[in-house]
C-alpha positions in Angstrom: -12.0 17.3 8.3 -10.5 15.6 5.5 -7.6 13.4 6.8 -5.3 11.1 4.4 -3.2 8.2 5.3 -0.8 6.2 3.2 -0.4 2.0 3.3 2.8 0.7 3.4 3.1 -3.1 2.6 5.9 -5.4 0.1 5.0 -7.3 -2.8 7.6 -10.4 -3.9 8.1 -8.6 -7.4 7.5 -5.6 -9.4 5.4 -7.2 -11.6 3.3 -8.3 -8.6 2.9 -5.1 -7.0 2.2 -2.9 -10.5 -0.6 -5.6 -10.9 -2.1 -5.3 -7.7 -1.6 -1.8 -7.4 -2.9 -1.1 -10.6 -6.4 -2.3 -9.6 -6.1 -0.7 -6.0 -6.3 2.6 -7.9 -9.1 1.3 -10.5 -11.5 -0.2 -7.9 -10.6 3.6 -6.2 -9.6 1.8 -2.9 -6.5 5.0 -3.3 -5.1 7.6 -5.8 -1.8 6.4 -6.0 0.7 3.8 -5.7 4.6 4.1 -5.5 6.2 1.0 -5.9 10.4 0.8 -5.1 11.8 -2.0 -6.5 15.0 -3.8 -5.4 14.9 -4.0 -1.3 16.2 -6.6 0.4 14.5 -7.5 3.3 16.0 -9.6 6.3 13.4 -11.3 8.6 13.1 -14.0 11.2 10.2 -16.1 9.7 9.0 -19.6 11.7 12.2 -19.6 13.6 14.5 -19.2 10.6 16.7 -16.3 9.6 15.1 -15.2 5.9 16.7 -12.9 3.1 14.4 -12.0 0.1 13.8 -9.5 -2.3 10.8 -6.8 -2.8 8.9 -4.1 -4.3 7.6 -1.6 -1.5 4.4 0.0 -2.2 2.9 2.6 -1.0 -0.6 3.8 -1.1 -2.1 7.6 -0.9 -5.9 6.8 0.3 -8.3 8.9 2.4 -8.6 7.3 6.3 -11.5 6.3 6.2 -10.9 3.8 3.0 -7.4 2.7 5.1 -9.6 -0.7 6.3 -11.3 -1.6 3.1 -7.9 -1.1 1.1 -5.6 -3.1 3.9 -8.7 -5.6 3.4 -8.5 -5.7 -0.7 -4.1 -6.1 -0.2 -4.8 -9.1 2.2 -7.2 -10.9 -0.1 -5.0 -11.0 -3.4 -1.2 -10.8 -1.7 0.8 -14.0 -2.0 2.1 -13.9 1.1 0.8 -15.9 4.4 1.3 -12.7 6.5 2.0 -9.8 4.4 3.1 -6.7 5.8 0.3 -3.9 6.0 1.0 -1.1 7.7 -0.9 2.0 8.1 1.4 5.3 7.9 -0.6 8.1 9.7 -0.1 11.2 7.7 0.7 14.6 9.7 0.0 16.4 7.1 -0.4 17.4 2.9 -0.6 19.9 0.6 -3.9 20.9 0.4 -3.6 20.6 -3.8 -2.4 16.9 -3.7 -5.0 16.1 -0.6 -8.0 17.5 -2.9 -6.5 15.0 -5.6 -6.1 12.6 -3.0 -10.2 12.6 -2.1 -11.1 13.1 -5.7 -9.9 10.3 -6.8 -10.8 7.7 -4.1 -14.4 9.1 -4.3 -17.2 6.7 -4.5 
């Protein structure tokens, strides 16, 4: 069974996240990225109260590529501990799922 999952993580600028996304999707580690500029995240970081803002991305992969892609964010992101989360997908048209595997194949 095919089965997708998307990556959530946050990148400290647009221009960041379009660069690493952009070869996410070339290296076919996923199909797609969405990147949302302009949050603001609030976060306790080494015991100090932190504002900063980001560019969420998000990225369409098949499951079984979910390690290898979390692997490929944590090797180039600028970030000390960057945030890598893996959204479990319920479920997907079976159109944009197709597109989904077709373009993360080998």
């Amino acid at each position: 069974m095919q089965e997708a999952a998307f990556v959530y993580t946050t990148w400290p600028s647009m221009h960041q996240a379009e660069a690493a996304g952009r070869g996410f999707v070339e290296e076919k580690l996923c199909a797609c990225v969405n990147i949302l500029p302009g949050m603001v995240s609030v976060y306790a970081w080494q015991g100090s109260l932190e504002r900063a803002e980001e560019a969420v991305m998000i990225l369409k992969t098949r499951k079984e590529k979910v390690g290898a892609l979390m692997d490929a964010v944590r090797a180039i992101h600028p970030y000390d501990v960057p945030a890598i989360v893996e959204v479990a997908v319920a479920g997907m048209d079976p159109r944009y799922l197709a597109c989904v595997f077709a373009e993360t194949a080998s």
